[in-house]
N, C-alpha and C positions, 0 to 999 in steps of 0.2 A: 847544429842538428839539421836534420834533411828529413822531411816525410815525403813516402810516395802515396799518393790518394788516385782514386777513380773519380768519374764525373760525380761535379759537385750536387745533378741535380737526381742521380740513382743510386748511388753510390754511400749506403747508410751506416755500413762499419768506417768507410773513411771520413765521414762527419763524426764517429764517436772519439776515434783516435785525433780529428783536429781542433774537435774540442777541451779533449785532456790535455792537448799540449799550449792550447789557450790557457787554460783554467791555472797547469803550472806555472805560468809568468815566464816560461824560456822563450828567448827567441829563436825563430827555426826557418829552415824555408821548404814552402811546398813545390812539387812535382806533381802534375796531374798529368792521368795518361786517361786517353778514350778506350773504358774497357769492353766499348761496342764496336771497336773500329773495327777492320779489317784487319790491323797492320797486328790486332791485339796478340794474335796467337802467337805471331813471331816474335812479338816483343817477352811475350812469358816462356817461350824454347830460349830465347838466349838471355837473360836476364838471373841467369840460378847465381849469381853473385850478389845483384842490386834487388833481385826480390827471391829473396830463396823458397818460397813457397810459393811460390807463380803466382801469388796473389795480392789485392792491397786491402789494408794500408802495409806500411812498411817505416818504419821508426830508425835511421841508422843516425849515429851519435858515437861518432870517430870512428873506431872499429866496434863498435856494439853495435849490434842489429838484433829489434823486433820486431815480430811478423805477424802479431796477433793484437787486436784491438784491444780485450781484456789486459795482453800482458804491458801493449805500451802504455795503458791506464796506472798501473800497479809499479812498472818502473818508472814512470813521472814519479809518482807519491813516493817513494824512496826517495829519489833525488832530490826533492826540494821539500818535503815534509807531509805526511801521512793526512796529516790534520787539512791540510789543504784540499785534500778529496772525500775525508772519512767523517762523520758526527765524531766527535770527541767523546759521547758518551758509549757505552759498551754495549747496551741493549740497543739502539740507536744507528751503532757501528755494524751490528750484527743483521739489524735488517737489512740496512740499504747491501750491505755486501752480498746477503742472498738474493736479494731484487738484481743488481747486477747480473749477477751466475745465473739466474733464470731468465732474464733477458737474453745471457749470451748463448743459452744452449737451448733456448723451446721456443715456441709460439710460430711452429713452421706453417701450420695453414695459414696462420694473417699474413708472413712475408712470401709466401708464394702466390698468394690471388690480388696482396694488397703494397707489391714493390714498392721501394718510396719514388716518388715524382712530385719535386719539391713545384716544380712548375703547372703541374694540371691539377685540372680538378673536376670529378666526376658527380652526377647527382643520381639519384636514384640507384646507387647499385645493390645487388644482392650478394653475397657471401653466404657459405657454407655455414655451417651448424658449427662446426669445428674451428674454424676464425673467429666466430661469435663466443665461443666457448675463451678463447684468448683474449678476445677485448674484454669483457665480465672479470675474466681473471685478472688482467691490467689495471681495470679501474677499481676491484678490490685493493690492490696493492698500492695505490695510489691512496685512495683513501683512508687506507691503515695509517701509512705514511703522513700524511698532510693532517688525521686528528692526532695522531700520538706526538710526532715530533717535529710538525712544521710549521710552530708558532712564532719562529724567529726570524722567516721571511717567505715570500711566497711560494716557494719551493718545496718537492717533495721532501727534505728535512730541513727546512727553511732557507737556508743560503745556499746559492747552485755549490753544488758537489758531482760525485761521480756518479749517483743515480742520477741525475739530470743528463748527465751528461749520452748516460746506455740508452734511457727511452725519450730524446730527443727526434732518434727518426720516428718514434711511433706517436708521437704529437703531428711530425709531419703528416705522416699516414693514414690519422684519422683527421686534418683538415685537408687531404686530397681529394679522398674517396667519402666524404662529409659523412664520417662516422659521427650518431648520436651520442650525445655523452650528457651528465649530468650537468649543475651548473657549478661545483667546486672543478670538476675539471677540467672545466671549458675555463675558469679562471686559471689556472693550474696552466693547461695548452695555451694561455694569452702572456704569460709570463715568460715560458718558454720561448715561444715564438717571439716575442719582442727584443730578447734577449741582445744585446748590440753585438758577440760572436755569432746568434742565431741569423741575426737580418746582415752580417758580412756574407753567411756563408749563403744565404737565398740570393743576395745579391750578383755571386759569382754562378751561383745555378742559373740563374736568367739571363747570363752572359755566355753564356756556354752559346754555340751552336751544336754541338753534338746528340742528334735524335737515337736513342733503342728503342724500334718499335715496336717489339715485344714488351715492354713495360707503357706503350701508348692505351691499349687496350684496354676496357674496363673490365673486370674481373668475371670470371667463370665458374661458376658454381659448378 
């Protein structure tokens, strides 16, 4: 298996895709490409075979190729077992699955004012009403999650699974830009972050040389 990722320190759909291929136990190897470079545009014109939607991550597994975070999540868990990403129970199964799908399709004012920059870190910033409006919504979700069914370990339904694995960058995002949060989910974000895949992948973010200085900036209301 081969995944292509973007930098490890902006780059937050390809931390959800190289944690699901953690989390499955296959071994793979990654390709990072600088999607700030200059070189990037040319490499997305000619690339319509190694990334067919000019974009990353990118999951290729012989001839199988997937091009979407969500669906390389959902083809792991097929290949080596459901259980391995999913609560085994049904009510259980059914939240984190919509927490996912709402992860993957909303919350666009927090990622446009609050990119992830696993390497900075900002004080005092201000955010919109509408970002604000998305983290209240995240830490409802969180905390639904962590009283209903996350007595079995410190995770949002106890043992990391594939909701860990979607609002990973948004633990990043709110220890960048020092989003307030209560105190289960600053335990909650200490778990996560500790995580020994989490501190591989900050590790390679801080090795990076690669600056975007459009995500250097503190946010703009």
């Amino acid at each position: 298996m081969k995944l292509i990722i973007g930098n490890k320190n902006y780059s937050s759909w390809s931390l959800r895709a190289w944690l699901a291929l953690k989390q499955s136990g296959l071994s793979f190897e990654e390709l990072i490409v600088n999607i700030g470079g200059e070189e990037w545009a040319s490499v997305r014109r000619e690339s319509g075979e190694i990334m067919p939607s000019g974009k990353v991550p990118v999951l290729w597994d012989g001839e199988t190729v997937i091009w979407d975070s969500f669906a390389i999540l959902e083809y792991l868990a097929d290949k080596v077992g459901r259980e391995r990403f999913w609560p085994k129970d049904d009510t259980a199964r059914g939240m984190a699955l919509s927490m996912v799908a709402e992860m993957h399709s909303s919350y666009q004012a927090l990622r446009s004012q609050c990119p992830m920059n696993v390497r900075k870190r900002f004080e005092g910033v201000r955010i919109s009403d509408e970002a604000k409006a998305d983290i209240v919504r995240i830490l409802q979700l969180w905390a639904e999650a962590r009283a209903r069914f996350g007595k079995g370990g410190p995770f949002l339904f106890g043992t990391f699974g594939a909701a860990d694995v979607f609002y990973a960058p948004v633990v990043s995002r709110f220890i960048t830009y020092g989003i307030a949060v209560p105190g289960f989910a600053r335990v909650y974000m200490e778990a996560v972050w500790e995580h020994e895949w989490m501190q591989a992948w900050i590790e390679g973010a801080e090795d990076e040389r690669w600056v975007i200085e459009q995500y250097e900036a503190a946010p703009r209301t």
